[in-house]
C-alpha positions in Angstrom: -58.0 18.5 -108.4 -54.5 17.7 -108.7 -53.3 17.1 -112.6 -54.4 13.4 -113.5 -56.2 12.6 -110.5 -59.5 12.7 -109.2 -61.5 15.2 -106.9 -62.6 13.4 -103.7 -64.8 14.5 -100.9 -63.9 13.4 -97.2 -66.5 14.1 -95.4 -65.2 14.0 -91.6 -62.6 11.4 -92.6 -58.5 11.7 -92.3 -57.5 12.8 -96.2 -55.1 10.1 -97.6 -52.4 11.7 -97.2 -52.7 12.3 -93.0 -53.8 8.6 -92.8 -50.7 7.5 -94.7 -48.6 9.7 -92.2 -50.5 8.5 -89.3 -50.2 5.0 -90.3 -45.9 5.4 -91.1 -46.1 7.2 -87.2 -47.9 4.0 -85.6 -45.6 1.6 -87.6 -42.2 3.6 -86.6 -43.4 3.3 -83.0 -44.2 -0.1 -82.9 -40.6 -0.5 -84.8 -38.9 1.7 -82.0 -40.6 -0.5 -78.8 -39.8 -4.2 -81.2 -36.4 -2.7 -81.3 -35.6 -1.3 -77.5 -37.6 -4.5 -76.7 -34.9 -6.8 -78.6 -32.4 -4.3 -77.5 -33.3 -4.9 -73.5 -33.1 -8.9 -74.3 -30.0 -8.8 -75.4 -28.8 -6.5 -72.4 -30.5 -9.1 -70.1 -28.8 -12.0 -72.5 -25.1 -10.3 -71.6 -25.9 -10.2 -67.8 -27.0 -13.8 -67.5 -24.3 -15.1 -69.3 -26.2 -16.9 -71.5 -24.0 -17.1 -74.7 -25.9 -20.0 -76.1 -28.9 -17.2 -76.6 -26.5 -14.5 -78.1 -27.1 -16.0 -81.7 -30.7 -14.7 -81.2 -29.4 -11.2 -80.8 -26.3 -10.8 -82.4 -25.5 -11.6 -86.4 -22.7 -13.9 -87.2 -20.9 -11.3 -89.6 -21.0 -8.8 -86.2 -18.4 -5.7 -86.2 -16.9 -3.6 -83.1 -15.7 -0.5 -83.7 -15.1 -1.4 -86.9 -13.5 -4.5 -87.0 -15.4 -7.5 -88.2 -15.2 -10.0 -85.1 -17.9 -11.9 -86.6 -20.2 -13.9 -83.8 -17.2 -16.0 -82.1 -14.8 -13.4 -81.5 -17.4 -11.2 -80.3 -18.7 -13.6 -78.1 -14.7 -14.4 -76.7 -14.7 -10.5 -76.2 -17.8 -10.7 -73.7 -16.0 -13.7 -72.0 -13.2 -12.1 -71.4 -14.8 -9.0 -70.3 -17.1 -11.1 -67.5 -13.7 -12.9 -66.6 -11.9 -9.4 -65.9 -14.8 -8.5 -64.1 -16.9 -11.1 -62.3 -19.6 -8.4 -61.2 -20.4 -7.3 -64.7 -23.6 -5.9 -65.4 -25.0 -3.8 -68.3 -27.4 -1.3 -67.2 -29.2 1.2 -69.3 -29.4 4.8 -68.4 -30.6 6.5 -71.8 -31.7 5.3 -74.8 -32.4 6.4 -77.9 -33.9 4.1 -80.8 -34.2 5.5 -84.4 -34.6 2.2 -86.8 -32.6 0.9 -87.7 -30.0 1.9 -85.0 -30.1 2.5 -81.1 -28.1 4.6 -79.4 -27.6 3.8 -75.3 -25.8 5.2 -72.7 -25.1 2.3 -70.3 -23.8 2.9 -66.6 -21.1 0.2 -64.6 -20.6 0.2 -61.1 -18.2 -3.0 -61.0 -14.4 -4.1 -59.5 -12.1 -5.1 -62.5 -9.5 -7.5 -61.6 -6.0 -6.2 -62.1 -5.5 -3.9 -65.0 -8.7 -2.1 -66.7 -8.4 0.0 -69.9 -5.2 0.1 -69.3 -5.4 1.6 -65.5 -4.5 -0.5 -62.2 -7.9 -1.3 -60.2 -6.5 -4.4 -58.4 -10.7 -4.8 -57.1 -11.5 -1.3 -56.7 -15.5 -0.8 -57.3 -15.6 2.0 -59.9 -18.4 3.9 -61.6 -18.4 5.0 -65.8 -20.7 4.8 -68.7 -20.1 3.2 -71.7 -22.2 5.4 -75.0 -22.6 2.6 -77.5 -24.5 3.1 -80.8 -25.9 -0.6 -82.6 -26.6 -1.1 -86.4 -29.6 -3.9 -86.9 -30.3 -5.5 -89.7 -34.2 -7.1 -88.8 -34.4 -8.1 -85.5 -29.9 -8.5 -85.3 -27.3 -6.6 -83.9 -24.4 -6.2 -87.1 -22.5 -3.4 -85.9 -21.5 -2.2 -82.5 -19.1 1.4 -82.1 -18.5 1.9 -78.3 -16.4 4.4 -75.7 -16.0 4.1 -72.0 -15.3 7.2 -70.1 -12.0 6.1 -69.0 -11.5 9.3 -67.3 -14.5 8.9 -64.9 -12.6 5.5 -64.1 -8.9 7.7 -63.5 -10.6 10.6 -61.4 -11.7 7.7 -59.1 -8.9 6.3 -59.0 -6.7 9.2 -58.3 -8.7 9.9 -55.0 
């Protein structure tokens, strides 16, 4: 009997304590698929082009790599992006959800027009990965830190 408390019996049932933990395990899992599941939305979102959705996903105070772009200049960021490279699409390759961030590791196989990170593709179809970590706040996106492997882009280049 712990000090102040009372001795009970279980009798075949989980103590209090294991239920609690059981019951924190089932809610952190359902939290972890909610979040990949919003997380996979928003992906699909980004390679429809649907901007008019990105509200849904995306908080209007958003920040990229630290600087607050807030939803407009974020969303002027993804235009840009599809308009330097018409075959743009987000695909996910690993990812890792611990509420309330996810971590992802995303893979490319697109043809930039002209200059890309700084390097001349002129068109060439190039491979990389892009390993982005997300902040949420509920169901939102309010932070985003990213880095492409621009060497993976320059060894293809070079060939």
């Amino acid at each position: 009997m712990a000090s102040g408390g009372t001795n009970v019996a279980f009798s075949g049932r989980v103590p209090p304590i294991q239920f609690c933990e059981l019951a924190f395990q089932r809610k952190e899992t359902v939290l972890i698929r909610q979040l990949a599941d919003i997380y996979r939305a928003y992906l699909d979102c980004l390679n429809r082009q649907a901007w008019d959705e990105l509200g849904h996903f995306v908080d209007n105070e958003i920040q990229h790599n630290g600087r607050l772009l807030r939803i407009s200049g974020y969303r002027e960021m993804l235009l840009k992006d599809f308009e330097d490279i018409p075959n743009l699409q987000f695909n996910i390759q690993l990812l890792v959800c611990e509420p309330p961030r996810l971590a992802a590791r995303l893979s490319f196989n697109c043809s930039p027009k002209g200059e890309f990170l700084g390097l001349s593709v002129n068109g060439q179809r190039v491979s990389f990965t892009e390993n982005v970590f997300y902040e949420f706040v509920g169901s939102k996106i309010v932070s985003v830190w990213s880095i492409i492997d621009k060497s993976a882009i320059e060894a293809q280049l070079s060939q």
